[in-house]
Backbone bond lengths (Angstrom), bond angles and torsions (degrees), N, CA, C in turn:
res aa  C-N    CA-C-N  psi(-1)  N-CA   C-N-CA  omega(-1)  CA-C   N-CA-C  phi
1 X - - - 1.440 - - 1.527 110.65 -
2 X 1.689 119.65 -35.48 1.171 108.32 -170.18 1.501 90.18 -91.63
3 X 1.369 176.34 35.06 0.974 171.26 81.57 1.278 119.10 -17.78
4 X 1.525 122.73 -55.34 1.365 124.96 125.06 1.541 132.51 11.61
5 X 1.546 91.89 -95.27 1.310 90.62 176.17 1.278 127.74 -73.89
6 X 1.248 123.89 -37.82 1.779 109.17 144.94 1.146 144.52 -10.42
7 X 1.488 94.55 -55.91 1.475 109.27 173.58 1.213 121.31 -53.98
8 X 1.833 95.80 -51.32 1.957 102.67 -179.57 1.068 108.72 -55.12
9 X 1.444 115.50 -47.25 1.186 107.12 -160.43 1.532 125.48 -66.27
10 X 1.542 105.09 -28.11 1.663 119.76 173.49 1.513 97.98 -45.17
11 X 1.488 106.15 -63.21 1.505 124.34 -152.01 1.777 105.14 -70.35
12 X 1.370 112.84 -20.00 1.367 114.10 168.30 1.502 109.40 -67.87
13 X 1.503 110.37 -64.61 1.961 116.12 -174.16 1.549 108.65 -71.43
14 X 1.545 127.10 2.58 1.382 124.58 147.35 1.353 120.82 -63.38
15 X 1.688 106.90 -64.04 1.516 116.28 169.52 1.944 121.76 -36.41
16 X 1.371 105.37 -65.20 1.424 110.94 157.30 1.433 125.80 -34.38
17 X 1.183 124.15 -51.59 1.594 122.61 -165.70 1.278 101.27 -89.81
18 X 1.599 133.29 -41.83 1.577 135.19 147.22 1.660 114.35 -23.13
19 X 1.604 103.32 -70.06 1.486 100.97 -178.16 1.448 119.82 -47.83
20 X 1.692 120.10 -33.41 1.438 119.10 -148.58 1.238 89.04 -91.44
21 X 1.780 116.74 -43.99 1.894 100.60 169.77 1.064 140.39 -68.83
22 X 1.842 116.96 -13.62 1.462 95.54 158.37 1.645 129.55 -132.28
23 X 1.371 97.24 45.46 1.579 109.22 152.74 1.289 121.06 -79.83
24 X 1.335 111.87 151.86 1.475 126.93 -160.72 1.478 109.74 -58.00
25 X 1.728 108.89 178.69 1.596 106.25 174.10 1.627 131.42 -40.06
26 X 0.952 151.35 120.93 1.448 126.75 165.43 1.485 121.60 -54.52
27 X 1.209 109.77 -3.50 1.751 131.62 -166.53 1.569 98.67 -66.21
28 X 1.545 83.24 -64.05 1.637 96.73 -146.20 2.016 84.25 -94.63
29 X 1.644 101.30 131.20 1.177 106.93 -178.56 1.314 121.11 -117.22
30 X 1.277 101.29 39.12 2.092 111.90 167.19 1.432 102.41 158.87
31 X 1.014 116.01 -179.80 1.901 132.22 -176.54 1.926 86.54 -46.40
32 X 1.340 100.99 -176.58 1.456 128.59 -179.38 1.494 117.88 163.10
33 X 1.547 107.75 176.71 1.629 101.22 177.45 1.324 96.04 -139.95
34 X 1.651 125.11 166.03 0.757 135.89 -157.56 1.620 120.37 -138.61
35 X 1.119 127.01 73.21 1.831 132.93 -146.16 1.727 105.82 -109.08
36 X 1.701 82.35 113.61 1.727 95.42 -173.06 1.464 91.86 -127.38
37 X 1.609 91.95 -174.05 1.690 115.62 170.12 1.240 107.05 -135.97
38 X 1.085 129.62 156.64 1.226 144.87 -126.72 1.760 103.87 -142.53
39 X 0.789 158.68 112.96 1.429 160.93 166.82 1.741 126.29 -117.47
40 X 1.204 114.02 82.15 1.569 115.36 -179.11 1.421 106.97 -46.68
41 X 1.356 133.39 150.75 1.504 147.55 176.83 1.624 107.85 -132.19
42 X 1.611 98.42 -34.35 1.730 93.79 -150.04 1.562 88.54 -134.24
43 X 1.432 148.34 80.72 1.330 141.68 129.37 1.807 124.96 -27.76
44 X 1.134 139.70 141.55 1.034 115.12 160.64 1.742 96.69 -160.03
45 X 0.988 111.52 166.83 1.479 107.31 -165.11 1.865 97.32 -154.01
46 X 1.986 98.89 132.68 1.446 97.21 -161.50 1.867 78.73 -129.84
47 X 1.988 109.36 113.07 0.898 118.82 -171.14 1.767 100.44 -97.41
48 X 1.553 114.54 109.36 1.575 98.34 -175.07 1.486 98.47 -119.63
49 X 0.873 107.82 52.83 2.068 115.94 163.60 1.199 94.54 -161.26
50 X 1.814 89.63 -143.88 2.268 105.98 -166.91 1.482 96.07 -71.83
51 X 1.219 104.07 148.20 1.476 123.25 164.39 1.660 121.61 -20.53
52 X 1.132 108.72 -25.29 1.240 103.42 -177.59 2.059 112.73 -93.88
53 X 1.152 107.65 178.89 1.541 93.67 -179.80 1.564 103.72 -81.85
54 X 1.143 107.66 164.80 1.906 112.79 170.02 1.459 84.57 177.22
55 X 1.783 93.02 -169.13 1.769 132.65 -165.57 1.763 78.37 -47.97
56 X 1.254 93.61 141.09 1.774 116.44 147.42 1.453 101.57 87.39
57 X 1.569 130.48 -8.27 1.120 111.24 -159.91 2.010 91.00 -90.02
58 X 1.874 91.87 179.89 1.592 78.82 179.05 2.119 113.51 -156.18
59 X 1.283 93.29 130.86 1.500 88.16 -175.29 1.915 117.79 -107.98
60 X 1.525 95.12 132.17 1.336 102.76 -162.04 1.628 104.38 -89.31
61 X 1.156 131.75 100.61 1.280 120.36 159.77 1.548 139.38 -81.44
62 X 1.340 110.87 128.62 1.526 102.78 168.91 1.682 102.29 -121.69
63 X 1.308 93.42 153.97 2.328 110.30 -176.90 1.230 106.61 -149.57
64 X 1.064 123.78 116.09 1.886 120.44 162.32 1.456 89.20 -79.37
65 X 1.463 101.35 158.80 1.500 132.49 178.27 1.144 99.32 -132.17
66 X 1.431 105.97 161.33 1.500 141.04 -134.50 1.455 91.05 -172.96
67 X 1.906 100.50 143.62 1.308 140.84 147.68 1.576 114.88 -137.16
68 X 1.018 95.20 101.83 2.457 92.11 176.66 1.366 102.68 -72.40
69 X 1.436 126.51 -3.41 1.201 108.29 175.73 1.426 115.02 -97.94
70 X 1.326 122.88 -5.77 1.273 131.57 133.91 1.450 145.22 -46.92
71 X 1.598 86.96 -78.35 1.409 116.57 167.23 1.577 147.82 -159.50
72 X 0.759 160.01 121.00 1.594 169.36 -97.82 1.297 92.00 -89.85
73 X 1.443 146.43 -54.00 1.124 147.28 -97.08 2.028 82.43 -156.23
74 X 1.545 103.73 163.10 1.280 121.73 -177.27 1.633 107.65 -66.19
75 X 1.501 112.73 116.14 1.276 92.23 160.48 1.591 134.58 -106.16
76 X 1.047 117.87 8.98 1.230 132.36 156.37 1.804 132.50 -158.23
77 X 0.708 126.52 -154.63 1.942 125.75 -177.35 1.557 113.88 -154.34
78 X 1.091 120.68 155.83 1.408 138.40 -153.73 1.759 93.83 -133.41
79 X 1.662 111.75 125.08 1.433 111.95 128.54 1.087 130.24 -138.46
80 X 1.304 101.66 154.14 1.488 118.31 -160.77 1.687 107.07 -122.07
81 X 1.254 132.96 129.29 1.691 149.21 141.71 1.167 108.45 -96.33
82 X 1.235 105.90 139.85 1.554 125.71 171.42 1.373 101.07 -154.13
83 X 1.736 111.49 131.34 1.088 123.22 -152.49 2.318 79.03 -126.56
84 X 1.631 109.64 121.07 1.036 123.55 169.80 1.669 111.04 -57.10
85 X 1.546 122.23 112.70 1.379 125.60 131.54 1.103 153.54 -4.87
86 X 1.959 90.97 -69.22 1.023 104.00 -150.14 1.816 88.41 178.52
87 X 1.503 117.56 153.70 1.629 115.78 -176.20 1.547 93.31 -31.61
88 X 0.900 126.88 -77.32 1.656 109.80 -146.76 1.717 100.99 -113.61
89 X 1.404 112.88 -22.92 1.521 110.50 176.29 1.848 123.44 -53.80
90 X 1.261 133.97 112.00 1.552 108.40 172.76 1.622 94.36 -144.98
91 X 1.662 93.34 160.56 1.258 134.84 -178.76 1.562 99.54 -66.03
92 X 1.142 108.26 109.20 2.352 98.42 153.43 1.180 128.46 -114.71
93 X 1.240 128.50 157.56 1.408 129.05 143.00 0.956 104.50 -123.66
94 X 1.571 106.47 179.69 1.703 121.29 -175.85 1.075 105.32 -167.09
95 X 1.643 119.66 175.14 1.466 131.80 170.08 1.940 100.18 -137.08
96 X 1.184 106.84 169.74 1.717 106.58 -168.61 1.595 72.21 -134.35
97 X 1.358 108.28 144.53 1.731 101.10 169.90 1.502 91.69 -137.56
98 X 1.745 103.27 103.37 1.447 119.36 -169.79 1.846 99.02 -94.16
99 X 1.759 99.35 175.29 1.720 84.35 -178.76 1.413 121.93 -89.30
100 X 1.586 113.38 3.71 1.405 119.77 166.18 1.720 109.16 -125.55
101 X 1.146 118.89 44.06 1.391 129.86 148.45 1.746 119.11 148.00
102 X 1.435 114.85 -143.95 1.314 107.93 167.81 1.335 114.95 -144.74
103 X 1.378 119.59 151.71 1.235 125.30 -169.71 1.744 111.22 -124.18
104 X 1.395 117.72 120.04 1.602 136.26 -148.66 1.353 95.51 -100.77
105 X 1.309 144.28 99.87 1.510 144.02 163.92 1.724 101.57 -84.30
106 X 1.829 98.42 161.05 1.826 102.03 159.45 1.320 60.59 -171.45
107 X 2.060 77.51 164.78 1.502 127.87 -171.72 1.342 133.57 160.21
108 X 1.199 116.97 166.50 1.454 117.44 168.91 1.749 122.74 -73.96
109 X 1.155 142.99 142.58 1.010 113.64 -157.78 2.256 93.41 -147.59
110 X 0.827 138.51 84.24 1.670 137.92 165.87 1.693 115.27 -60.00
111 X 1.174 115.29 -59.98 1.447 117.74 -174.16 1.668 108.08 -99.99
112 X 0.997 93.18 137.14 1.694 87.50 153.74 1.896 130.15 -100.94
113 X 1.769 97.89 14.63 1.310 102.14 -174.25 1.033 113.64 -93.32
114 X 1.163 112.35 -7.98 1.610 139.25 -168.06 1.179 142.54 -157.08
115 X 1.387 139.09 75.19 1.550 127.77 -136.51 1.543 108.37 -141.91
116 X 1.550 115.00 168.87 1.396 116.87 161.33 1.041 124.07 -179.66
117 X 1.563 110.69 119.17 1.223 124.72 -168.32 1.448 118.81 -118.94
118 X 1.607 118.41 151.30 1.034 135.58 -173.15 1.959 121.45 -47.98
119 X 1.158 131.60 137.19 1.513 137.38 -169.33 1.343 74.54 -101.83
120 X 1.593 118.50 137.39 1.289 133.51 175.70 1.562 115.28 -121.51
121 X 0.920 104.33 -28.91 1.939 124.75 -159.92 1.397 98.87 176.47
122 X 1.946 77.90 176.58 1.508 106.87 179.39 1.719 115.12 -162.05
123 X 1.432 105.02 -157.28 1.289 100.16 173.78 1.766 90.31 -157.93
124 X 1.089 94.37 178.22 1.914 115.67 178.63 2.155 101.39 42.89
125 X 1.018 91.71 -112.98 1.478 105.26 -157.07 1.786 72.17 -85.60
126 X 1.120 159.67 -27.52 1.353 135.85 -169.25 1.710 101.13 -114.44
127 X 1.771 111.92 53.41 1.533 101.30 175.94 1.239 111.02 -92.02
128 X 1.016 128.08 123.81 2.011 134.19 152.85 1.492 82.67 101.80
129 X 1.312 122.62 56.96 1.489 116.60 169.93 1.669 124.31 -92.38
130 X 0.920 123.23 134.68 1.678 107.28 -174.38 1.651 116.62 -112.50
131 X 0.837 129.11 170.89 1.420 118.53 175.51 1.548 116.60 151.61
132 X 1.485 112.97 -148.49 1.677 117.75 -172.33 1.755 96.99 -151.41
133 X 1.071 106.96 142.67 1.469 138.43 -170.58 1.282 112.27 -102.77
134 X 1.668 144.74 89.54 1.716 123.30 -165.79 1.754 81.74 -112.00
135 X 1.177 104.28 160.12 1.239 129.02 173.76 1.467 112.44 -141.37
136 X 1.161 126.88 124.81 1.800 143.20 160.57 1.303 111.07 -137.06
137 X 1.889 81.87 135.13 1.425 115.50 -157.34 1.934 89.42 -71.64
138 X 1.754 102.05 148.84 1.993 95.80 -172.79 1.279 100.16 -119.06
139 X 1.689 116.35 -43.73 1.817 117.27 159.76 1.597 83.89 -162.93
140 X 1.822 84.29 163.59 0.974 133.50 -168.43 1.609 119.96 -61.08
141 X 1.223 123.08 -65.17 1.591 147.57 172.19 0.839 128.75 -124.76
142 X 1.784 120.85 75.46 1.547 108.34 46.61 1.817 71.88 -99.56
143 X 1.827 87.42 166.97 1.735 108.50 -179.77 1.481 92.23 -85.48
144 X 2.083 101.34 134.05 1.517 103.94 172.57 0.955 70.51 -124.84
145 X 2.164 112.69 -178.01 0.742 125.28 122.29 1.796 102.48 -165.26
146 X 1.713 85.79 179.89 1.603 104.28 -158.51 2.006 99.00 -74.78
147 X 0.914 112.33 124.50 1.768 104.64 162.29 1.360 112.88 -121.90
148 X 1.045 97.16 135.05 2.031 95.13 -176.94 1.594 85.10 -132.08
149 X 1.621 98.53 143.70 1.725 128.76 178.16 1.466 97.14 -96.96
150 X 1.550 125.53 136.88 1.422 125.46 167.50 1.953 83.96 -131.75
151 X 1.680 98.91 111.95 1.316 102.94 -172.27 1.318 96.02 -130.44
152 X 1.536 109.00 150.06 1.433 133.79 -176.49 1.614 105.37 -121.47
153 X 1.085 110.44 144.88 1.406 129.83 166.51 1.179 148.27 -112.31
């Protein structure tokens, strides 16, 4: 009997200390969105077969982001890998490196005019964040575009 209750009791203050580490920010206190701009700097493209794109090849992105309704100036940067599929299909991840933490996307990704990928994580005020990532393309040269976060907690 007392083995028993030991046990529960282990298996109770496991459950507890589990729950408290991976519930969401205490920061952020319900859903929200998150509306930036997007500015490519750094394209780079790693061709490891025939000349043309396919499986394995891989494109490195870097973007500072911007809000003017903030501030004039960059407030954070984006990178992005995406490892090709397939001719135009590829794999991404990323990180958002905001000024009170970071926000971890993956996904499948076809266009870049139009996209959306999965909110996976985070860090600081955006830890254990979940959500969706949209991106639309705004112009061409230089490449902006709009990304808005629809994040849950």
């Amino acid at each position: 009997m007392r083995k028993l209750l030991l046990l529960s009791g282990a298996l109770i203050g496991f459950a507890l200390i589990t729950g408290s580490v991976t519930q969401g920010s205490p920061s952020l206190r319900g859903p929200g969105t998150i509306r930036l701009t997007a500015q490519d700097y750094s394209v780079s493209f790693v061709n490891r077969g025939p000349s043309s794109r396919g499986a394995g090849d891989v494109v490195l992105i870097r973007q500072l982001l911007f809000n003017k309704a903030i501030r004039k100036t960059a407030l954070g940067h984006t990178d992005l890998v995406c490892t090709y599929t397939g001719p135009q299909a590829r794999q991404c991840s990323g990180t958002y490196w905001l000024p009170r933490g970071k926000i971890v996307v993956a996904g499948s990704l076809r266009y870049r005019d139009l996209f959306e990928l999965a909110v996976i994580g985070g860090t600081d005020l955006y830890d254990n964040v979940r959500g969706t990532l949209t991106a639309t393309k705004l112009t061409r040269k230089p490449r902006r575009e709009i990304v808005l976060f629809r994040l849950v907690v």
